[in-house]
C-alpha positions in Angstrom: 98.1 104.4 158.5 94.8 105.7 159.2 91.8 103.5 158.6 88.1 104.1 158.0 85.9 102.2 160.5 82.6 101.2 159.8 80.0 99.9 162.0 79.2 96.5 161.7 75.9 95.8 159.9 74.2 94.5 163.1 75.0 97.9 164.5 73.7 99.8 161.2 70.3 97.8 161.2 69.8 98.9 165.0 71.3 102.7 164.3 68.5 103.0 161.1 65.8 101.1 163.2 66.4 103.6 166.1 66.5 107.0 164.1 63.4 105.8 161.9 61.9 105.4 165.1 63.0 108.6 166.6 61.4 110.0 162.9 58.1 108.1 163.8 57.8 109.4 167.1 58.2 113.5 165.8 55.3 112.7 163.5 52.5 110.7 164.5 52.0 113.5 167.2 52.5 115.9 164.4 49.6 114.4 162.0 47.6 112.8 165.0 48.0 115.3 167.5 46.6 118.0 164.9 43.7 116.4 163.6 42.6 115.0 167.4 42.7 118.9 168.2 41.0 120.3 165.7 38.6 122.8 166.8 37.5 126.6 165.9 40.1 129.1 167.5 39.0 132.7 166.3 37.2 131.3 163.0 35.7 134.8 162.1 31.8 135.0 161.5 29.5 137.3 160.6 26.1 138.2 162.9 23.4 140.4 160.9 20.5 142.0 162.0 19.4 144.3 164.2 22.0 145.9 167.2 20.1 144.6 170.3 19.2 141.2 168.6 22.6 140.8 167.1 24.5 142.0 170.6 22.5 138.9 172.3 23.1 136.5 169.9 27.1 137.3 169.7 26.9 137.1 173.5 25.0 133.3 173.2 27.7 132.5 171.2 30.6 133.5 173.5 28.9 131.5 176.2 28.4 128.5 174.0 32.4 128.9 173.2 34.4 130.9 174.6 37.4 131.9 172.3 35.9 129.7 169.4 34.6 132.8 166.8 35.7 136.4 165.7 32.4 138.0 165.3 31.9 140.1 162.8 28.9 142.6 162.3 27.1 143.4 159.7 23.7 145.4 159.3 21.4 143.0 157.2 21.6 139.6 155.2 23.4 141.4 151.8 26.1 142.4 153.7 26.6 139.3 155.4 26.5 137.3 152.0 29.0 139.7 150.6 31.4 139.7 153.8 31.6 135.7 152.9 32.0 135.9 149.2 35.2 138.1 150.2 36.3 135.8 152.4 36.2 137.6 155.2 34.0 134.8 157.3 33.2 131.4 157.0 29.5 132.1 157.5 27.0 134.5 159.0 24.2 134.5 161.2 21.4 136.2 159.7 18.8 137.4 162.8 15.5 137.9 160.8 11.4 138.4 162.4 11.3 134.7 161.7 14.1 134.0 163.6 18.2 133.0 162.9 19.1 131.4 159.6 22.7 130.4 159.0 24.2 131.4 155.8 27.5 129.2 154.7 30.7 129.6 152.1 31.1 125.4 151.8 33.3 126.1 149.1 35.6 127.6 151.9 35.9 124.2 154.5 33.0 122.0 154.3 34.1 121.1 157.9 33.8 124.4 158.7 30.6 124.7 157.6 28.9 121.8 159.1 30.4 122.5 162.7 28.9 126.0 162.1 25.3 124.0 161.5 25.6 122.3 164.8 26.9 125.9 166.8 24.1 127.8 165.5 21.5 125.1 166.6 23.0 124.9 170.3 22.9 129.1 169.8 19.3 129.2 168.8 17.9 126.2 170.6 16.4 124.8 167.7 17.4 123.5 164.2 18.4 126.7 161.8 17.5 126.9 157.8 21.2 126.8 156.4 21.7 128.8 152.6 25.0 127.9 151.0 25.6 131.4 149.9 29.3 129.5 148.1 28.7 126.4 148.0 31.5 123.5 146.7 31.6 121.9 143.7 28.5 119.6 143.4 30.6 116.6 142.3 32.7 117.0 145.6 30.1 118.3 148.4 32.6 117.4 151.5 35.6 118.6 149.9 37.5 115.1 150.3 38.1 115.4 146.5 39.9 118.3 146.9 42.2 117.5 149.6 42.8 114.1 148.6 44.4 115.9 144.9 46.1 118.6 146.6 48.4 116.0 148.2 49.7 114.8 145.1 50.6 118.0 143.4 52.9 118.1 147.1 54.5 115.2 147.0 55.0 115.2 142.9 56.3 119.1 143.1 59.0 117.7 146.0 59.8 115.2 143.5 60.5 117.4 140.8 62.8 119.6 142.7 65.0 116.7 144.0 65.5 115.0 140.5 66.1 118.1 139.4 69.3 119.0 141.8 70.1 115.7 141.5 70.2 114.4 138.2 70.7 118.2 136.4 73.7 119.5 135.8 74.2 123.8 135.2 71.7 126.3 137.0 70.5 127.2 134.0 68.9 124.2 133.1 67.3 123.8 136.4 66.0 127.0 135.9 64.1 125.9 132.9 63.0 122.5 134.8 61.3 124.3 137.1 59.1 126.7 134.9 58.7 123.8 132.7 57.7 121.8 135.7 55.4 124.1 136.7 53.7 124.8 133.8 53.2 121.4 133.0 52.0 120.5 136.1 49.5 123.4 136.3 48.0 122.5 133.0 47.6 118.7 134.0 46.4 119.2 137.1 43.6 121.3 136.2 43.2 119.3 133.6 42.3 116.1 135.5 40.9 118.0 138.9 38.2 120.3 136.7 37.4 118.6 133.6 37.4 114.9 134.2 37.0 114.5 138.0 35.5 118.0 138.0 36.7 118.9 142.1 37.3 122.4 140.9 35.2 125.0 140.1 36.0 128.3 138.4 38.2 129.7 135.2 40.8 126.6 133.8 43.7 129.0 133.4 43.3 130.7 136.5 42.9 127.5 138.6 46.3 126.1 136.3 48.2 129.4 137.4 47.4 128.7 141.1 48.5 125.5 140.5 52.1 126.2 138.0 53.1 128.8 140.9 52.4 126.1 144.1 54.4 124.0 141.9 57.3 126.7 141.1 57.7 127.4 144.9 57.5 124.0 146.1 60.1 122.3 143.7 62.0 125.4 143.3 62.2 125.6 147.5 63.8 122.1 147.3 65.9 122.2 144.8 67.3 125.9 145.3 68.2 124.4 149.0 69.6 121.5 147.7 71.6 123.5 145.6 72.8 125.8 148.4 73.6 123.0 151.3 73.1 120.1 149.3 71.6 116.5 151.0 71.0 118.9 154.3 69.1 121.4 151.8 66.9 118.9 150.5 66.4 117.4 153.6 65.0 120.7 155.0 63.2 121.2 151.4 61.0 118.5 152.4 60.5 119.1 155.6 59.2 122.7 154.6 57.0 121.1 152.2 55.8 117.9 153.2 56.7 116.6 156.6 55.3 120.0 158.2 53.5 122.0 155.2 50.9 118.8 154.5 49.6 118.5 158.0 49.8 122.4 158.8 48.1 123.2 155.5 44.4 122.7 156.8 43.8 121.5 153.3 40.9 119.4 154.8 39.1 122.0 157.2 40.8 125.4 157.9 43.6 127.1 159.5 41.4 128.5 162.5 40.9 124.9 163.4 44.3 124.0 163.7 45.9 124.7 167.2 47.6 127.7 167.0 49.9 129.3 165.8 50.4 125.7 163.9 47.5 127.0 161.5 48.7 130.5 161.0 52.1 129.0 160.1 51.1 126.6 158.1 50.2 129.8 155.9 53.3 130.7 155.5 54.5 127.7 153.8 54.1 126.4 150.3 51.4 123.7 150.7 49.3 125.7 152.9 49.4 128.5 150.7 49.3 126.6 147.6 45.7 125.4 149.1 44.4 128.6 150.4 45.3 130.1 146.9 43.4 127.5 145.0 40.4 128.0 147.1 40.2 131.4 146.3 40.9 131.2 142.8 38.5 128.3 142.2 35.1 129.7 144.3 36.2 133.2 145.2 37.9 135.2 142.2 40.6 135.0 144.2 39.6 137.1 146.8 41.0 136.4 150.6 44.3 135.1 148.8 46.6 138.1 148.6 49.1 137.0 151.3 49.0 133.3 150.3 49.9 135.0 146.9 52.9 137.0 147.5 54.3 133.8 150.3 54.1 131.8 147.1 56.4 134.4 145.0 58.6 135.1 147.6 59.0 131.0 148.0 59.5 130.9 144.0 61.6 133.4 144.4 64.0 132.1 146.9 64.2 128.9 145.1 65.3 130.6 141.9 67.9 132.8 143.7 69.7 129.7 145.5 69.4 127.6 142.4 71.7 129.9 140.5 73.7 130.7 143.4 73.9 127.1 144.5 76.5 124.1 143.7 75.7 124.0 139.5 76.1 119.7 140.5 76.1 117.8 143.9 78.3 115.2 142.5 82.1 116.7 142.5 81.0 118.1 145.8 80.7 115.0 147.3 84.0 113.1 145.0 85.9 116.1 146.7 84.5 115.9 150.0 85.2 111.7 150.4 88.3 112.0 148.1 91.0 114.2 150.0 93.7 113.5 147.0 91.4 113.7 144.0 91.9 117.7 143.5 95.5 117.2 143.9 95.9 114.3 141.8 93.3 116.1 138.9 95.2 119.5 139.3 98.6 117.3 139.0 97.6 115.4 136.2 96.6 118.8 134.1 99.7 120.6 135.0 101.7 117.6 135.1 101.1 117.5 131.1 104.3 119.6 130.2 106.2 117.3 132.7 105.2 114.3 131.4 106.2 115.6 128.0 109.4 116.6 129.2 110.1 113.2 130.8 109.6 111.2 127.7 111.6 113.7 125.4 114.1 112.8 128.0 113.4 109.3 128.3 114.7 109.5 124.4 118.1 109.8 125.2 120.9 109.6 122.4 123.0 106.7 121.8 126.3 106.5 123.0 127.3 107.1 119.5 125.6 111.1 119.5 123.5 109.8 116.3 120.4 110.9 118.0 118.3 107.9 118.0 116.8 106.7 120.5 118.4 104.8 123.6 117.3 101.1 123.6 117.3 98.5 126.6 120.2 96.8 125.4 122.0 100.0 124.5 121.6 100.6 127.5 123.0 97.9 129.2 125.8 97.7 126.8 126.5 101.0 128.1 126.5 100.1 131.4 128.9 97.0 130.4 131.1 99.3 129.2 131.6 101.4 132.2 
């Protein structure tokens, strides 16, 4: 006879203190490591103004540090001004008769824009006037606001999509959690972050779709994996999503600050794109957001796809998987009906006397007696 084993419990308090401490050790470099590295790496800028003036001050700036920008040109102060309302820098330096003025998108990474103040007064030797050309919202200058609410809507939209493989039964109805999830969740959110705390900036509903569809590819992520390969699945949904999307996201500064290619991944996942996206869509009309976009569908997407592919409930996957005779002994009892039947009709024998009522105990044994 075979018997389970189980550790004892002084050996399950050490096995749980040593693989939380394994966990640990994976993540404080993670988070730590990140932040204590966090420098520019490519951050494009823009450098306007005249060719031989611009060509010298691109070159100071290459000197200053080396492999720290992507310069862009541009021929005069417009162009520079539109090249970071598109995104396409984090700020330009304008070469003018006066001198070099540095023009910012705040709204973009506040970080970003006051490591940029301190590069283009080691560039230019001197302090440089600064215009914020997109500046943040004025209720949340240094963006802290804004990074601090975005981890929420992470954490809450993981949540969702683990109480919704866990507790929900059918795929259909999952399906409907989610876009109710994320609907509600867009609305709210905007809802507190605009109008009462007032972090955001921009048009409500667009802001609340940005929102709904991090939400829909976050939970839907989770829950569509943990419908596919169950505890593993939402294991790895959280991972995707928290454990690495929050500190890859850049939420607080910006993916060209983050050692790469950990930033340029961290694009690629839900939270990261979820934050780029609401960026755009809050200061920018949603320009510079086009691939954080379409990662968001195709997330959303996948979820939905696994979640009516997946296990319609985790719970008779795991009474099969610990029960080895519970299929048998279900299927047995169903088709064992007819049997059971059977066995009673017979258990209603005759008496001895053929009247064809039913055999008693102590018919019985007087028949028995008798023979």
């Amino acid at each position: 006879m075979e018997t389970n084993r189980r550790p004892s419990p002084l050996v399950l308090a050490l096995l749980v203190a040593i693989g939380v401490t394994a966990v640990q050790a994976l993540l404080v470099p993670l988070f730590a490591g990140i932040a204590a590295n966090s420098e520019p790496r490519d951050l494009p800028v823009v450098v306007a103004g005249p060719p031989a003036a611009a060509d010298g001050f691109a070159a100071q700036l290459e000197q200053a540090r080396p492999g720290a920008f992507e310069i862009l040109r541009r021929a005069d102060a417009d162009a520079a001004d539109q090249a970071l309302r598109d995104r396409e820098a984090y700020a330009a330096f304008v070469l003018g008769p006066d001198g070099a003025s540095l023009h910012t998108a705040s709204a973009a990474s506040p970080a970003v824009a006051q490591l940029l103040s301190q590069a283009a007064s080691e560039a230019a030797g001197q302090p440089v006037p600064v215009v914020d050309v997109v500046p943040g919202s004025p209720d949340d200058p240094r963006g802290a606001g804004f990074a601090a609410g975005f981890l929420p809507l992470a954490m809450t939209s993981l949540l969702a999509g683990v109480a919704l493989v866990a507790a929900v039964w059918g795929r259909v109805p999952r399906l409907v959690g989610l876009v109710g999830f994320a609907v509600l969740a867009g609305l709210m959110a905007t809802t507190v972050l605009q109008t009462w705390l007032g972090v955001l900036s921009g048009d409500f509903l667009v802001n609340a779709a940005a929102i709904g569809l991090f939400a829909l590819a976050a939970a839907g992520l989770v829950a569509g994996l943990g419908a596919a390969l169950g505890r593993a699945g939402i294991g790895l949904g959280a991972l995707l999503v928290f454990l690495l999307g929050n500190p890859l996201s850049a939420v607080s500064s910006a993916p060209e600050l983050l050692p790469q290619p950990w930033g340029a991944v961290g694009q690629w996942l839900p939270t990261g794109a979820g934050a780029t996206l609401l960026r755009s869509a809050s200061w920018f009309d949603g320009a510079g957001a086009s691939q954080q976009l379409w990662t968001l569908v195709g997330w959303a997407v996948l979820g939905a796809v696994l979640v009516l592919v997946g296990r319609a409930s985790l719970a008779p996957q795991r009474r099969l998987a610990t029960e080895p005779g519970a299929g048998a002994g279900a299927s047995g009892g169903h088709s064992g009906q007819p049997g059971q039947l059977a066995g009673a009709s017979g258990g209603r024998g005759t008496a001895p006397g053929g009247r064809g009522e039913p055999q008693t105990a102590s018919s019985a044994r007087d028949t028995g007696q008798s023979a």
